[in-house]
N, C-alpha and C positions, 0 to 999 in steps of 0.2 A: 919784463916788458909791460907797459903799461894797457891793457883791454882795449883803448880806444887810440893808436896812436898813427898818429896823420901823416902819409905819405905827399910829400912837394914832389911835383910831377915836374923834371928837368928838359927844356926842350934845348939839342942844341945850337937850333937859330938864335936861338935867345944871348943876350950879354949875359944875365941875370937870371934865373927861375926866383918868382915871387910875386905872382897871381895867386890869390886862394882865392875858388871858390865854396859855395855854403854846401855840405854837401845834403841829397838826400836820400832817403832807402824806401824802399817798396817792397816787395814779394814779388820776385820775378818765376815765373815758368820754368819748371824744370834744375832750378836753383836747390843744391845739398844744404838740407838743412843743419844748423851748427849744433855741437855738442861738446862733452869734457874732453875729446880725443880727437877733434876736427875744429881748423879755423875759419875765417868769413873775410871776405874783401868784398867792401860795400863802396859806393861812389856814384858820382853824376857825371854827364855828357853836354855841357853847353856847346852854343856857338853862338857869341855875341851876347851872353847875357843868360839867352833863351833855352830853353830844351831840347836834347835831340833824339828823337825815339827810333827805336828798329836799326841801332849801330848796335854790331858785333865786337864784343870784348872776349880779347881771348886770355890765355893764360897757358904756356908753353907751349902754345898751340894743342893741347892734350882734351882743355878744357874750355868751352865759350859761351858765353851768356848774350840776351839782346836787353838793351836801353828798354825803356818803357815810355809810355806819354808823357812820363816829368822829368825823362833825361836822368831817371837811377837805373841802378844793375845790384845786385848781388850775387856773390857765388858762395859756396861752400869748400875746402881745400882740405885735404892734409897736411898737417905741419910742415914745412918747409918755403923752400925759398921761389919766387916764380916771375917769370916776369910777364909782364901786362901789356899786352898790346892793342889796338886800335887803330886797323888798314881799312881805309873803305872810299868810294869812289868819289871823287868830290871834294876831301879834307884831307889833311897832309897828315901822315901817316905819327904816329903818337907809341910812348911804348915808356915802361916805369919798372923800374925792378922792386920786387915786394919780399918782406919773409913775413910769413904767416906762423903763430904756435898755436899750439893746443889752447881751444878756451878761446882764442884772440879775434880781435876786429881790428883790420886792416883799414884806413878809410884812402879811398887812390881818384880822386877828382879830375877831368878833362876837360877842356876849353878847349875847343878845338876849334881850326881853322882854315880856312876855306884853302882851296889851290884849283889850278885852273891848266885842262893838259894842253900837248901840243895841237892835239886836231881840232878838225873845227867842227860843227856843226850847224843846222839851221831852226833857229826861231821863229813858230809862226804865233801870231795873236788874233783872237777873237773878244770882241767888247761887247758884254751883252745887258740886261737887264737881270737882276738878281730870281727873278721868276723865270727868267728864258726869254724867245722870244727873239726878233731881230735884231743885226747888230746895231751899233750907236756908231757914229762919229765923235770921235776922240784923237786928244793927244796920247800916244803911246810912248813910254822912257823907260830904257832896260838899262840895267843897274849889273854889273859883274864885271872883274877882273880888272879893277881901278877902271873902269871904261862907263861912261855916260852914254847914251845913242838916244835920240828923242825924233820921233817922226813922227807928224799929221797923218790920223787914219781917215779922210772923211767918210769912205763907208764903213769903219769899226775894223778894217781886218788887215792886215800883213800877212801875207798878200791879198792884196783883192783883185787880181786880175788887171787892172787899168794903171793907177799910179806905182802898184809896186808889184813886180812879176815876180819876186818873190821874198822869203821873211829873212830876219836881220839873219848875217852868219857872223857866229860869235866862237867863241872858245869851249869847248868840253868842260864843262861843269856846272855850278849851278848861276842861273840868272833869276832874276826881280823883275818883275813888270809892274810899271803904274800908268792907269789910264786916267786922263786928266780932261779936264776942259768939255765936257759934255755939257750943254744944256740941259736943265732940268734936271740932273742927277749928279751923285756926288761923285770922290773918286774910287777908283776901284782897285787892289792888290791879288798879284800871286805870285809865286814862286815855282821854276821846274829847273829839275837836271837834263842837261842838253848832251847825250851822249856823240861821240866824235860819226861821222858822217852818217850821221840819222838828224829826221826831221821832228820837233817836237812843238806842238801846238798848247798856246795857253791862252786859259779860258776865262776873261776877266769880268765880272760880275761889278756894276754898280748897280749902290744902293738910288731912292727915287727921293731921298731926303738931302740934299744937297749939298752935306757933311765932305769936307776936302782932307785929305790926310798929309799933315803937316809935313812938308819938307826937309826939314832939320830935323835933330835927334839931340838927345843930353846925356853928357857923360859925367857922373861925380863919382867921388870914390878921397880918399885920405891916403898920403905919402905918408910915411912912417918908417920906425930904424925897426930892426930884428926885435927889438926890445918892446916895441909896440908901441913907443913914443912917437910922437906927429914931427915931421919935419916942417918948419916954417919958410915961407921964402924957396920954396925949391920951384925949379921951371920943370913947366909940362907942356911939351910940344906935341901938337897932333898934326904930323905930317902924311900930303895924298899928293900925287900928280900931280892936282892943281894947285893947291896952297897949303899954308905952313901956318897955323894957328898957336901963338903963345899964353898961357896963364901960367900965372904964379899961385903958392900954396897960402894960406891964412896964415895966422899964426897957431890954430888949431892942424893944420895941416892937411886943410878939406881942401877941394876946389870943386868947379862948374864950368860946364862949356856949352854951348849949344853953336853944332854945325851941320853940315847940310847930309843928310846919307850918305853912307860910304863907308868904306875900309882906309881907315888912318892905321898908320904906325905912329903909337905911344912913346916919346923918348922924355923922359922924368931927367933929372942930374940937380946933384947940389954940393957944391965944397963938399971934401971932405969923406964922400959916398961914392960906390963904383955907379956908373951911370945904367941904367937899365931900359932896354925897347923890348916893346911887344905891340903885337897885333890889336886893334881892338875894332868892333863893327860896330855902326852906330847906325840905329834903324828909324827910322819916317815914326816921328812921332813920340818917341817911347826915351824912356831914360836908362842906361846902360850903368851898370853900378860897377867902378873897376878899384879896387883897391890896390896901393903898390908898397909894398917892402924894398928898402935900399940897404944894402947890405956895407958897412965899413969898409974907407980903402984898409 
C-alpha cells in the first residue's frame, strides 16, 4: 500500500462521488501519535468551500477526534479496517470506510453539507454598531434552507415590540443573517444554529465605513475524466428554487459563474460520461473552488 493513499469519500445521495477536496493536517489534542506498529487517518472538514472546526469524527465509534480552526483532524489507529463517521447537528450525516497498516497515512476529506430538521424554531436579530452601542435601522435577510426572508427593521431588532411581535420562525438548523441598507454604515454578517423550539438571537455588528458585502458569489473549479484530462464543452447547471443557471466548459475544461447566495445543486453531463449532482454553497462575496471528475459511461 502506498504511505499516502487517498480515500474518495462516497455519498449515497450523490449519482457520482467526485469532489476532492485539498486536504490539511494539524496536531490535533489528544490525537495517538504514529509509529512502525500504528497508522494515521488525517483529513479536512469543509462546508462550502470553507472550514469547519469542533466537528466530531469518529471511527468505530471506539475512537473520536474534533476538527480544528482549519477544518483538519487526525487520529492515530491500529492497523486494520474502520469506518469513519461524521453525525452532528446541522449537517447530513457522512461516513467512509477506511483500512489503515502499519506505517500508513490514510488521507479521508469531508464536504459536508447542510440539512435542515423538521421543527421549527425562532430567530431573533439585533443590529448594532461594531463597538456596541444602540441598535440601527436596517434591512434584515436570513438566508437558510433554499429559503430567502428579508424584513425592514427600523429600529434594528426582530422583534422590537411594535412592527414585529415577534423574530422570524424558521427550520432547525443553521441560518445567515445580513443587515443591509443602514445609513452611514456598511453591511453587517452572522451566522447561528436555530435549535427546534428554542429561541436564538443574533447579534449583527456593522462596520462605520460603508463597505457593502457583495451579494453574489463565484464558483470555478475544471470538469475533467478519471484520468485528469479537462472535458471541453460539458454543461454545468447550478440549479435553486428560484432559477437554473447554465455555463458551458472551455476547451481547457475550466468554468465561472457568478450567482446570488445560496445553495445550488451542481449538475455537470457531457456525451459520453455518467452525469454527476452535488451540492454546492456559494457565499456573499467569496469564490468557491469546486472541481468535478466524470466518470466513463
Amino acid at each position: 500500500m502506498h504511505p499516502n493513499r487517498r480515500t474518495v469519500i462516497q455519498r449515497s445521495s450523490l449519482v457520482t462521488a467526485g469532489l476532492l477536496a485539498t486536504a490539511g493536517t494539524t496536531n490535533v489534542a489528544g490525537a495517538t501519535s504514529q509509529s512502525e506498529e500504528t497508522g494515521r487517518v488525517e483529513g479536512r472538514l469543509t462546508y462550502g468551500g470553507l472550514p469547519v472546526e469542533d466537528i466530531t469524527v469518529t471511527f468505530d465509534g471506539q475512537h473520536d477526534t474534533d476538527s480544528t480552526s482549519n477544518g483538519s483532524y487526525e487520529q492515530g489507529l491500529e492497523p486494520g479496517t474502520y469506518t469513519l463517521a461524521v453525525d452532528t447537528d446541522g449537517y447530513v450525516a457522512e461516513s467512509a470506510e477506511i483500512t489503515v497498516g502499519a506505517g500508513e497515512t490514510v488521507t479521508a476529506d469531508f464536504d459536508l453539507r447542510r440539512e435542515w430538521g423538521p421543527g421549527e424554531g425562532e430567530l431573533e436579530v439585533a443590529v448594532i454598531e461594531e463597538s456596541g452601542g444602540s441598535t440601527i435601522d436596517s434591512r434584515v435577510t436570513i438566508y437558510g434552507n433554499g429559503e430567502e426572508h428579508s424584513a425592514i427593521a427600523p429600529g434594528g431588532r426582530v422583534p422590537d415590540n411594535d412592527r414585529w411581535r415577534r423574530g422570524f420562525v424558521v427550520s432547525e438548523g443553521w441560518w445567515e443573517i445580513r443587515a443591509s441598507d443602514a445609513d452611514g454604515y456598511g453591511d453587517g454578517y452572522d451566522e447561528v444554529y436555530v435549535e427546534a423550539d428554542e429561541s436564538v438571537r443574533s447579534l449583527v455588528e456593522l462596520p462605520d465605513d460603508e463597505r457593502t458585502i457583495h451579494p453574489d458569489g463565484w464558483v470555478s473549479g475544471t470538469v475533467a475524466d478519471e484520468a485528469g484530462e479537462p472535458i471541453p464543452n460539458a454543461m454545468v447547471r447550478f440549479r435553486s428554487y428560484r432559477s437554473t443557471m447554465i455555463e458551458r466548459t472551455s476547451e481547457a475544461g475550466e468554468f465561472t459563474v457568478e450567482i446570488p447566495h445560496g445553495q445550488y445543486t451542481l449538475d455537470v453531463s457531457e456525451a459520453g460520461y455518467e452525469r454527476l449532482e452535488t451540492d454546492v454553497a456559494v457565499r456573499f462575496g467569496r469564490m468557491t473552488d469546486q472541481d468535478v471528475t466524470l466518470e466513463a459511461e
